[in-house]
C-alpha positions in Angstrom: 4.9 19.9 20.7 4.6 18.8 16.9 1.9 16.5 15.9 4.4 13.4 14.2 8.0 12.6 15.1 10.9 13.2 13.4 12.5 10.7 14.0 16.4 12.6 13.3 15.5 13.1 9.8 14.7 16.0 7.3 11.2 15.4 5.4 12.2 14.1 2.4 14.4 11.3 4.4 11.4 10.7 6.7 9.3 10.4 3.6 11.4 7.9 2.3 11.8 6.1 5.3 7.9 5.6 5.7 7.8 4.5 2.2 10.2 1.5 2.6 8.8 0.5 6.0 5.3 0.8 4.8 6.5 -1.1 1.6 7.7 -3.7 3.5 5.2 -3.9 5.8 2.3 -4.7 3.3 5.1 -7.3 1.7 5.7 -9.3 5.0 2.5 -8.6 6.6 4.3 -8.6 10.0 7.7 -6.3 10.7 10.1 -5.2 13.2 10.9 -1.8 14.0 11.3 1.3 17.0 8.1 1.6 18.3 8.6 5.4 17.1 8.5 4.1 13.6 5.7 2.0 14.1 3.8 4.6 15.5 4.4 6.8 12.6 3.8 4.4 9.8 0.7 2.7 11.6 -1.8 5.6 10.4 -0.2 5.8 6.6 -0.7 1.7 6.3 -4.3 1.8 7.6 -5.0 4.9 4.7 -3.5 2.8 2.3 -5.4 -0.2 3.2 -8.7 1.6 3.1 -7.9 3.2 -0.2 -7.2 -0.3 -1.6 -10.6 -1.1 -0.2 -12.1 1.7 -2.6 -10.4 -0.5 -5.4 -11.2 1.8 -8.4 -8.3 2.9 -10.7 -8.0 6.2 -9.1 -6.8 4.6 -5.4 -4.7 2.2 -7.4 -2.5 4.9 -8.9 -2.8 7.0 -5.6 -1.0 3.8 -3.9 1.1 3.3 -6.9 2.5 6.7 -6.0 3.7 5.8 -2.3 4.8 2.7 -2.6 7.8 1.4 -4.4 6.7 -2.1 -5.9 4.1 -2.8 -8.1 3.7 -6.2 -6.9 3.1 -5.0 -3.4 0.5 -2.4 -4.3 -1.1 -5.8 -6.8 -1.2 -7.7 -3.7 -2.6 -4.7 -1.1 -5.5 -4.6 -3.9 -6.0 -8.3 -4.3 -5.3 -9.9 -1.4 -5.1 -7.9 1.7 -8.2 -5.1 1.0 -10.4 -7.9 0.9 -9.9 -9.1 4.0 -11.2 -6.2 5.6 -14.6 -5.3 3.8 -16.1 -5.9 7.3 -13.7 -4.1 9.5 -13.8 -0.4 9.6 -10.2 1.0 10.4 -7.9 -1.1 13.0 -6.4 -3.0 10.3 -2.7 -2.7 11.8 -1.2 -3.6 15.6 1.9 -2.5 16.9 3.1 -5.1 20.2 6.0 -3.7 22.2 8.9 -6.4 22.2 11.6 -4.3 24.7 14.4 -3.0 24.0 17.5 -3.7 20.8 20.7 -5.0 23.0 22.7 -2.5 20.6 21.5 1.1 21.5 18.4 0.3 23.9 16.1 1.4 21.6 12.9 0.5 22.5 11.2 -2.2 20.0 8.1 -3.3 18.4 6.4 -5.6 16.0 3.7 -4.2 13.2 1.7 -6.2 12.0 -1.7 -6.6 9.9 -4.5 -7.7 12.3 
């Protein structure tokens, strides 16, 4: 058994994937997605949000490199890191919501605690 999904993509369309979703995540502040994507991305968005915790240069061009808007890594840095100075890890929750009418896909809402 491998230790992520796949999700029925190669790497570099799973990287991408996890870049938008993780993008848009810290954007929103509250998404919906398969829980199998929620899963996934869950443990990149809490690394991120510790790194922007760190807040020196070096974490801000290590974010910079993930994510695709400069405005959303400004506000990971400046607004959301700050909120958890206190809180070590658990900075995300994924709530299961059931299943998309379409294909049954099984659902979920991420969201920063």
């Amino acid at each position: 058994m491998s230790a992520y999904q796949k999700l029925g993509r190669d790497s570099s369309a799973r990287k991408a994937l996890f870049r938008t979703v993780v993008t848009a995540l810290f954007d929103k502040e509250r998404i919906e997605t398969t829980e199998g994507k929620a899963q996934e991305v869950k443990g990149i968005a809490e690394e991120l949000i510790t790194l922007a915790k760190r807040g020196d240069l070096h974490a801000r061009r290590q974010a910079l490199a993930f994510i695709y808007d400069e405005s959303v890594v400004k506000k990971l840095f400046e607004n959301i890191a700050p909120r958890y100075t206190e809180r070590h890890g658990g900075y995300t929750r994924v709530i299961k919501t059931g299943v998309r009418k379409g294909d049954s896909a099984p659902m979920a809402i991420l969201e920063l605690v």
